[in-house]
VOKOL-530989 format. One line per field, with one value per residue (C-alpha): residue number from 0; residue in three letters; x, y, z. Coordinates in Angstrom, 2 decimals. Layout:
N
num = [NUM  ...]
residuo = [ALA  ...]
X = [X  ...]
Y = [Y  ...]
Z = [Z  ...]
//
This chain:
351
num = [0  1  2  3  4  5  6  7  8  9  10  11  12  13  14  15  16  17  18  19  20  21  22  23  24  25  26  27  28  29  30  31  32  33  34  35  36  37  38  39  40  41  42  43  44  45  46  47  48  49  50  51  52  53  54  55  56  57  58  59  60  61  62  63  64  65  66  67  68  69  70  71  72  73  74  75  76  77  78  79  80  81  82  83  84  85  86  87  88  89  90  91  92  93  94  95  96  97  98  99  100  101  102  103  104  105  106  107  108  109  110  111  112  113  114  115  116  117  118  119  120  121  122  123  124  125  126  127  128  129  130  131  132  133  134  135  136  137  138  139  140  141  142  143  144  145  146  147  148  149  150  151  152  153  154  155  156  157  158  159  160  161  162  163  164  165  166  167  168  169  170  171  172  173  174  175  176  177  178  179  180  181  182  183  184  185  186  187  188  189  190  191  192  193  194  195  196  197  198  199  200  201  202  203  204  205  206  207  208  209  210  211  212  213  214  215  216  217  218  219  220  221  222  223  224  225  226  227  228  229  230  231  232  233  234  235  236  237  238  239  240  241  242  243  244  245  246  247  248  249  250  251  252  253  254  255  256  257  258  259  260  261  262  263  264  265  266  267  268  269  270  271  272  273  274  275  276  277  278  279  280  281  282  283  284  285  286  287  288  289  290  291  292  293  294  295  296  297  298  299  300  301  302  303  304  305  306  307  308  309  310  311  312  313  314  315  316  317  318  319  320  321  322  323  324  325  326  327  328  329  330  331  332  333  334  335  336  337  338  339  340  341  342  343  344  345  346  347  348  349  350]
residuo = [UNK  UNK  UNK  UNK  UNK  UNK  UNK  UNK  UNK  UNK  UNK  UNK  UNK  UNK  UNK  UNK  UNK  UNK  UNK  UNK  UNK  UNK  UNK  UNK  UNK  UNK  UNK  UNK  UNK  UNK  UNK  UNK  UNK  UNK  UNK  UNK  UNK  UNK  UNK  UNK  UNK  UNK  UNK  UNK  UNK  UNK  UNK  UNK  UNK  UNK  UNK  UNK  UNK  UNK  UNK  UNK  UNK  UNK  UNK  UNK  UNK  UNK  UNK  UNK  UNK  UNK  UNK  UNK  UNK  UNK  UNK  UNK  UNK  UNK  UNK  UNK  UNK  UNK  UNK  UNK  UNK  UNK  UNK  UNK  UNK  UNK  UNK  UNK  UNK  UNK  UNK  UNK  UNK  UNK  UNK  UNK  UNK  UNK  UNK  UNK  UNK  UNK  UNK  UNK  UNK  UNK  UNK  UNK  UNK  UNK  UNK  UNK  UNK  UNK  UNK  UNK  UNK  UNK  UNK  UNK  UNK  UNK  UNK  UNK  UNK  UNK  UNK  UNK  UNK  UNK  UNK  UNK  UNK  UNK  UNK  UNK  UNK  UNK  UNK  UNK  UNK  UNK  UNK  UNK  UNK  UNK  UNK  UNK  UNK  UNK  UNK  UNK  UNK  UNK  UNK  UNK  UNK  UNK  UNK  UNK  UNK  UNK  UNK  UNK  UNK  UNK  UNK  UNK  UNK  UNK  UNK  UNK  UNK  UNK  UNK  UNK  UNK  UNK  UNK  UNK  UNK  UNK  UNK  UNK  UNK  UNK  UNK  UNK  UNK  UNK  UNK  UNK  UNK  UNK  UNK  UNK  UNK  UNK  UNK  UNK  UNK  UNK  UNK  UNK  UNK  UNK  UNK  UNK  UNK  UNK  UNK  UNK  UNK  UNK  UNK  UNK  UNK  UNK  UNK  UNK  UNK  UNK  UNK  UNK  UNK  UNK  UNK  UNK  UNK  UNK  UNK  UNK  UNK  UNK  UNK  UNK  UNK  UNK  UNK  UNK  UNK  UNK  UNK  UNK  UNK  UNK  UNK  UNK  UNK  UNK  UNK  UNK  UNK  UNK  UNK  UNK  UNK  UNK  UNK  UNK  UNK  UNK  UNK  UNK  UNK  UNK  UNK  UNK  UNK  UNK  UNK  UNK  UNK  UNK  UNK  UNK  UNK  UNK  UNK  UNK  UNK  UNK  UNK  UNK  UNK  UNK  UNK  UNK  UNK  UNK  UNK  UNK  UNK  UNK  UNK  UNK  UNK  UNK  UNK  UNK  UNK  UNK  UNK  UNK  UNK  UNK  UNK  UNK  UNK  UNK  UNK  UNK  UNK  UNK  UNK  UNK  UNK  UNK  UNK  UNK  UNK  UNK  UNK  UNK  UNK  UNK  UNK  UNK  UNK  UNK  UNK  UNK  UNK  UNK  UNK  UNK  UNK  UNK  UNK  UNK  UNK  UNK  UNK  UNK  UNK  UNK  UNK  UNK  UNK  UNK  UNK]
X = [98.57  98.78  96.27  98.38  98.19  94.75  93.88  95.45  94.06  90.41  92.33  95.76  96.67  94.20  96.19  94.42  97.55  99.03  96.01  92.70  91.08  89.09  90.13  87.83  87.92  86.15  83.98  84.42  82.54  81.03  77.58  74.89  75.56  78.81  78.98  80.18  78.13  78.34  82.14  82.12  79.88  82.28  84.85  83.25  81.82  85.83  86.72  84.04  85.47  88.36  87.08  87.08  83.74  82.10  78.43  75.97  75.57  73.15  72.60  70.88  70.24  67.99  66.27  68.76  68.61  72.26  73.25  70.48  72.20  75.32  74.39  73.06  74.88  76.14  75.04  73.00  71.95  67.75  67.76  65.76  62.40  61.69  58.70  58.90  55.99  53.58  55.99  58.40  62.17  64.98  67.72  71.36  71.11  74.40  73.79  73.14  76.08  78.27  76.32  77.12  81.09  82.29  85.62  83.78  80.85  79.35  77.68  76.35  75.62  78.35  76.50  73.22  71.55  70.12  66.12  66.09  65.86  69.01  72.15  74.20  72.87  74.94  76.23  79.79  79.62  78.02  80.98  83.26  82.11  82.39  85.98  86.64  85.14  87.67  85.38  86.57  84.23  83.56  81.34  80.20  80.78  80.37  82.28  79.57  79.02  82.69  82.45  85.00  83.47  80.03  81.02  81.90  79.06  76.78  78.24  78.95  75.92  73.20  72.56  72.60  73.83  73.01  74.08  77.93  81.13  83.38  86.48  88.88  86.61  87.84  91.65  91.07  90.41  92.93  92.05  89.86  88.76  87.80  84.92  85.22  83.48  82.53  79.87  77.83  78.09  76.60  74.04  73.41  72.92  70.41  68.15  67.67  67.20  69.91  70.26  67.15  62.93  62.08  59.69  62.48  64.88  63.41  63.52  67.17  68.32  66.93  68.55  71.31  72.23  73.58  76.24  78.62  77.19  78.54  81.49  82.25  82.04  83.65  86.83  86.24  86.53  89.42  91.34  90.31  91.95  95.01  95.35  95.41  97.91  100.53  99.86  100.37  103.97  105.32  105.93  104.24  106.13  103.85  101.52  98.61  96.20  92.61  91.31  88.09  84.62  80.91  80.44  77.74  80.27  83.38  81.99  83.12  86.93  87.52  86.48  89.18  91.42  90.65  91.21  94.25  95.95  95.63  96.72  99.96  100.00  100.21  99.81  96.13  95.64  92.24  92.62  90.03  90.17  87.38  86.61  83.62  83.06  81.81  78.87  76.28  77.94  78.92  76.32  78.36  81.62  80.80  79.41  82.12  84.62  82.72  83.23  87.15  86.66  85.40  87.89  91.03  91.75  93.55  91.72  93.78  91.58  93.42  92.58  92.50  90.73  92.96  92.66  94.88  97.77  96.67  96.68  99.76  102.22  100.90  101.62  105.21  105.86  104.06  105.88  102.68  103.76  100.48  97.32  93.72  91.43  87.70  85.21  85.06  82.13  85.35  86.66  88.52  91.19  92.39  92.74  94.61  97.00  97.78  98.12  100.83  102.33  102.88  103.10  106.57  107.12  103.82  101.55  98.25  95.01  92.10  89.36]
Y = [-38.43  -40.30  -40.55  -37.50  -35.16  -35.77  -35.39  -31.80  -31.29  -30.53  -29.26  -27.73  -26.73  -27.84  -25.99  -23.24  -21.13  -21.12  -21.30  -20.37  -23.73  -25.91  -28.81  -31.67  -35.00  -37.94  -40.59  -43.80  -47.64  -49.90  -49.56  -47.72  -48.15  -48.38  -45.13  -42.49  -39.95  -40.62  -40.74  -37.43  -35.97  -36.88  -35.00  -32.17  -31.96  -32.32  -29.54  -26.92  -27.91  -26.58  -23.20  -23.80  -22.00  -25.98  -26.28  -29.06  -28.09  -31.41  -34.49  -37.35  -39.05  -41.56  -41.44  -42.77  -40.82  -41.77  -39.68  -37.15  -36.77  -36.35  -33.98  -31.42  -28.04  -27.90  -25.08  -25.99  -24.17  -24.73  -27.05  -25.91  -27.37  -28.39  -30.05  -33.20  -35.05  -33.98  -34.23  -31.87  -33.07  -31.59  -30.10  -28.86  -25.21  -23.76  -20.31  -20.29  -21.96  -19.96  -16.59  -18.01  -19.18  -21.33  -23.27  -26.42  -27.73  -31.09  -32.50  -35.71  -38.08  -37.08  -39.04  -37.40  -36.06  -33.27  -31.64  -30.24  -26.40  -26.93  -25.21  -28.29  -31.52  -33.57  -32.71  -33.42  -30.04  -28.39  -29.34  -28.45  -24.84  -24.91  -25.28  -22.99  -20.50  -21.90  -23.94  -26.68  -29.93  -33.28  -35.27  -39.06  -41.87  -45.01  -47.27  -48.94  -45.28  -44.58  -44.52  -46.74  -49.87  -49.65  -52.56  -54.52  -53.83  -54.60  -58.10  -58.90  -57.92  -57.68  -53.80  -51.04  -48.21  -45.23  -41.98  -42.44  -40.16  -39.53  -40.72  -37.55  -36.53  -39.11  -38.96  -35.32  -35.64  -34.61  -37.24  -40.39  -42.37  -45.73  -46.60  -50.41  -52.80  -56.62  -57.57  -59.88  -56.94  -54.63  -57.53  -57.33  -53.70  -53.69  -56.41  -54.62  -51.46  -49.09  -48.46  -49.01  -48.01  -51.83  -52.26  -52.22  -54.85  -57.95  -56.19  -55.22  -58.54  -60.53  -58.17  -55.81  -56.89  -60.40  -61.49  -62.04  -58.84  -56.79  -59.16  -58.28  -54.31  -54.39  -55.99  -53.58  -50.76  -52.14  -52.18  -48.94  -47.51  -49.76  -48.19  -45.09  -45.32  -47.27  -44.49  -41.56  -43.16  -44.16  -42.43  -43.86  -44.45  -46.29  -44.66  -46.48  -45.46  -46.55  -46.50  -44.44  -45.39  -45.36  -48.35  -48.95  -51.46  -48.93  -47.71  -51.07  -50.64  -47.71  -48.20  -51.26  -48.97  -46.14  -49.36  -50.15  -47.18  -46.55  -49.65  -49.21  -45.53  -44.98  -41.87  -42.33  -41.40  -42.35  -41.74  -41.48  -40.86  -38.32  -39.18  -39.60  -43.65  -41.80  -39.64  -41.98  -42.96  -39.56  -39.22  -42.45  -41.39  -38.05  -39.95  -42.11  -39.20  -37.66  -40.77  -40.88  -37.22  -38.19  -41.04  -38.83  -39.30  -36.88  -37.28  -36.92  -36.52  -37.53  -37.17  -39.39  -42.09  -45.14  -45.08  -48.10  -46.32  -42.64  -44.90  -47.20  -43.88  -41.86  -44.90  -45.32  -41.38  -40.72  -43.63  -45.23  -48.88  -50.49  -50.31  -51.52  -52.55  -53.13  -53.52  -51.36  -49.80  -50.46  -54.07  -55.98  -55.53  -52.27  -53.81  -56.29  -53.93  -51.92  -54.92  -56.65  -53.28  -52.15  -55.60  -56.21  -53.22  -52.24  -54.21  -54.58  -55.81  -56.83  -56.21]
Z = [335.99  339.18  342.29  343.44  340.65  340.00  343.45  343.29  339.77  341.59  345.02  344.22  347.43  350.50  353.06  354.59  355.44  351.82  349.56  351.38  350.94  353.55  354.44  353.47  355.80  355.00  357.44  355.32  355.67  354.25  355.56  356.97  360.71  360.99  362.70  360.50  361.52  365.25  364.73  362.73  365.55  368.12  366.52  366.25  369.98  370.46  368.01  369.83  373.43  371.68  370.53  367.66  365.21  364.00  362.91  361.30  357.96  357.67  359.42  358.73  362.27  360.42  363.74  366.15  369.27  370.34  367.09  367.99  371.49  370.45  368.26  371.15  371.70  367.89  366.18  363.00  360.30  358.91  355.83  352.92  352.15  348.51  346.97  344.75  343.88  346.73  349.08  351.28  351.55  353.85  351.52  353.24  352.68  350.92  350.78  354.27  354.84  352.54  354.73  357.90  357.03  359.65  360.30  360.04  358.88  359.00  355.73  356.02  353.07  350.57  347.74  348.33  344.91  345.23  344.13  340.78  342.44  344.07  342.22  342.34  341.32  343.41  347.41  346.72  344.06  347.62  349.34  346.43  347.04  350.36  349.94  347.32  349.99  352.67  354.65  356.11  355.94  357.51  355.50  355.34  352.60  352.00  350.04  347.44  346.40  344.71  340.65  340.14  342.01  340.49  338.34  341.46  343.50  341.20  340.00  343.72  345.03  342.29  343.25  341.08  343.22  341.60  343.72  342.82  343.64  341.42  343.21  342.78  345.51  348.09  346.54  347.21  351.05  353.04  355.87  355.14  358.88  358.46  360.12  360.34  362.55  361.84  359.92  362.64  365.09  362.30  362.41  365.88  365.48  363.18  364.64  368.19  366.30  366.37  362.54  361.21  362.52  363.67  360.43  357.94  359.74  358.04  354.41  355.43  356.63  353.31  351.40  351.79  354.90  354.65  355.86  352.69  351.24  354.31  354.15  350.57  350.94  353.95  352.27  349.10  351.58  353.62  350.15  349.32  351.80  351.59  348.15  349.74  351.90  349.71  346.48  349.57  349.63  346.95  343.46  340.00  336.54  334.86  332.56  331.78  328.81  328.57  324.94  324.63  322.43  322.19  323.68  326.20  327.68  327.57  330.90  332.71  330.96  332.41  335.33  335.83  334.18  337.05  339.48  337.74  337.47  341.51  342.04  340.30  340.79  337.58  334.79  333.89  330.60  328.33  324.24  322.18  317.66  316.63  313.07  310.87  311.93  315.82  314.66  315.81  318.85  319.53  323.03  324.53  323.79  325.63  328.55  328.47  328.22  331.35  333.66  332.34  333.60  336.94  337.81  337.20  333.64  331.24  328.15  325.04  321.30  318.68  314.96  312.35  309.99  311.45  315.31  315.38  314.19  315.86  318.91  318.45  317.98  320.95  323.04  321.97  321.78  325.29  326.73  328.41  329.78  329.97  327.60  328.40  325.77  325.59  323.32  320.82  317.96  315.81  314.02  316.18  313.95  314.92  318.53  317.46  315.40  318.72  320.52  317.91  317.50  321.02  323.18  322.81  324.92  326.57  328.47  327.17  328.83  327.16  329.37]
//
């Protein structure tokens, strides 16, 4: 399926008039500080001069008190309170939300994972809901948090980022803003204090903030949204297919294949052969299966004790034009079979 169809898979119809739906819009950058929230908050302030029903669902001012001011005369609903470990933290309170049922709502932090006691592990599932219940929603997001660059980010930039979004969440959005502004002004606003308290600058500037770091995500973000726009307007034929395993490193495949696929707008389509040889690589393949899931896959099973072959004919009767390849709990054979069988006609990539 391409980024459209797999966008609508998880939001069929995200017109309020016709299906009931909110309306989910996302605040995008590439850092903390670039002013998604103050943006987002802006907006809003316009949308109640309007008269129209808006409210702060949560906010995360990180205790700037331009954000705090502009957040003045918005209704907002109490968080929840949880303990963990000793401690209290703020959690956005759904129910409430769902109670109170307003056009809008603001939810900052769209990565956010949630305390154990909450119903949803993850925010984005909070703001699924929200729309389901025909809410519409302004949320925040930042760019090193989509599932598909994780890979990137972390050979880039040497970080592990580990609150991720699946990204038929942002294909799903029915506006994405860029928030974009250059990296040494970012800079600047970090060392006289307006992102972070003033004893966290130096820890921020030797590491996440340097300048080719914020360089790099800024132009991974940039892209993003270029990819965007050109798969908005144009229509796919390519369908690409991503073979499935239980490898630790099958994670990294498809998520160039997920890269791939928007790029092209293609069909994304990720095979996997159930036999006996998977048993004991069975809890990989699920995760693996669950992360083709999350990046807009359809996931086809097929049967059979040669996944070469099983492989090689639903390629040529499915009419997929490219193939990606990884490593594999199988012989390299079999990759080589699909690869001899199917090259003269389908593209494949070895990644």
């Amino acid at each position: 399926m391409n980024q459209n169809e797999r966008a609508s898979r998880y939001l069929k119809d995200a017109n309020l008039e016709t299906s009931g739906r909110g309306k989910l819009k996302i605040f995008f950058g590439y850092a903390a500080g670039v002013g998604k929230t103050y943006s987002m908050l802006a907006e809003a302030q316009d949308l109640k001069q309007e008269g129209q029903d808006v409210i702060i669902g949560y906010l995360e001012d990180h205790g700037r008190a331009d954000t705090r001011n502009l957040a003045r005369g918005l209704e907002s609903i109490p968080v929840k309170k949880e303990s963990y470990k000793g401690m209290y933290l703020q959690e956005f309170n759904l129910d409430g939300a769902l109670e109170r049922h307003p056009q809008t709502i603001l939810v900052d932090e769209l990565a956010h994972t949630n305390t154990k006691k909450s119903r949803h592990l993850k925010r984005y599932q909070d703001i699924q809901e929200l729309l389901t219940a025909g809410i519409n929603v302004y949320t925040t997001l930042n760019v090193q948090h989509l599932e598909s660059l994780h890979d990137i980010i972390f050979e880039q930039l040497n970080v592990d980022i580990q609150e991720r979004v699946p990204d038929y969440i942002f294909d799903m959005a029915n506006q994405v803003k860029l928030i974009d502004i250059e990296p040494n002004d970012l800079i600047n606003r970090l060392k006289i204090g307006k992102i972070y308290a003033r004893n966290h600058i130096r820890q921020a500037l030797a590491n996440f903030f340097k300048s080719e770091n914020l360089t790099t995500l800024r132009e991974l973000a940039l892209r993003k949204m270029t990819l965007r726009l050109a798969t908005n307007s144009k229509v796919g034929t390519d369908r690409l297919l991503v073979c499935l395993s239980g490898s630790k490193s099958n994670e990294r495949v498809i998520r160039s294949a997920a890269q791939m696929a928007q790029a092209f707008n293609s069909d994304f389509i990720a095979v996997y052969v159930k036999n006996n040889q998977f048993n004991k690589w069975e809890e990989n393949l699920n995760n693996n299966i669950s992360l083709a899931h999350q990046l807009g896959a359809k996931v086809i099973k097929l049967q059979g004790e040669n996944p070469a072959l099983q492989i090689t004919e639903y390629a040529k009767e499915s009419s997929v034009t490219k193939i990606v390849l990884g490593a594999s709990p199988y012989k390299k054979i079999w990759q080589n079979t699909i690869y001899t069988c199917v090259s003269n006609r389908i593209s494949v990539t070895r990644s």
